[in-house]
VEXLO-82777 format. One record per residue (C-alpha): residue in three letters; x, y, z. Coordinates in steps of 0.5 Angstrom, whole numbers, padded with zeros to 4 digits, always signed. Layout:
% VEXLO-82777
alaXYZ/...
//
This chain:
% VEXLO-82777
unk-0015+0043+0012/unk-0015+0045+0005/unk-0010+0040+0004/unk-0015+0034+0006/unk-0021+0036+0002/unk-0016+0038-0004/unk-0013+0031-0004/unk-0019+0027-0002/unk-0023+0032-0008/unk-0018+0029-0013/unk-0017+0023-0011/unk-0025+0022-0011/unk-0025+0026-0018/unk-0019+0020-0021/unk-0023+0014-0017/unk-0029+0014-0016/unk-0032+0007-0015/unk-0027+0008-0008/unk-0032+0010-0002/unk-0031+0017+0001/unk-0030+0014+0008/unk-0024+0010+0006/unk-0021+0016+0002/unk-0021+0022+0007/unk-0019+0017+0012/unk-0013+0015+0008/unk-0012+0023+0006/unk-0012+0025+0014/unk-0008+0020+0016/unk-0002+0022+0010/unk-0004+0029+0013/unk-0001+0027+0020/unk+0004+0022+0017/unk+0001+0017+0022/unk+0002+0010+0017/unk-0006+0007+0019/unk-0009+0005+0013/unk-0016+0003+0012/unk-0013-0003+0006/unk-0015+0001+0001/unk-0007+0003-0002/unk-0006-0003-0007/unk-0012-0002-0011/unk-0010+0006-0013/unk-0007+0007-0018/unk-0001+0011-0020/unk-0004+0018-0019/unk-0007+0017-0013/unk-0001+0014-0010/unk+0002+0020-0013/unk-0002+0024-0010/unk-0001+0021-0003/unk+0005+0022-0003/unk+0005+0029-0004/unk+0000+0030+0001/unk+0005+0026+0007/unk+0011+0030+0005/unk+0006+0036+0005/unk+0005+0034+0012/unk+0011+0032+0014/unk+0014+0039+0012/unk+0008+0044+0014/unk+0009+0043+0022/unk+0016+0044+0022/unk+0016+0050+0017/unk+0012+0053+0022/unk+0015+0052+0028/unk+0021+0056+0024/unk+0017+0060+0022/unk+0016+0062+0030/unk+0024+0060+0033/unk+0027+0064+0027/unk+0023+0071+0028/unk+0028+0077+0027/unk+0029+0080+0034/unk+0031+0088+0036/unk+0039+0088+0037/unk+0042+0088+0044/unk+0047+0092+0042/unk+0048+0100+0039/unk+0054+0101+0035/unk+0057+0108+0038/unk+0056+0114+0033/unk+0062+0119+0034/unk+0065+0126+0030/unk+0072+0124+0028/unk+0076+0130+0027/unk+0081+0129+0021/unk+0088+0134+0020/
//
């Protein structure tokens, strides 16, 4: 949800005259990677385009990392190695 108000704060702060509706529309739907759009893409500028960009790639990572992050938790060992005393001479 960070990522959203972020992007959607700067987005509004470079391009204001843009409606809100239409900015966090964009942002939640870049967010999810989803492709919708409310039209509103050709007349951003390069920052903003930046920006959503940013924010897809976010997105897009964000999930999968986690999901890493769950499948790759370390486990206890199954195995012990033996311990010995070995006599030498």
């Amino acid at each position: 949800m960070s990522v959203v108000f972020v992007g959607t704060f700067f987005i509004l702060l470079i391009q204001p005259e843009l409606s809100l509706q239409s900015i966090l529309f964009e942002v939640i739907a870049a967010t999810g990677t989803v492709g919708l759009s409310t039209g509103i893409i050709p007349s951003l500028n390069i920052a903003n385009k930046l920006i959503l960009c940013i924010i897809m790639f976010i997105g897009r990572l964000g999930p999968f990392s986690i999901a890493c992050l769950w499948a790759y938790q370390t486990a206890a060992p199954r195995f012990n190695y033996p311990e010995e005393q070995i006599t030498i001479g």
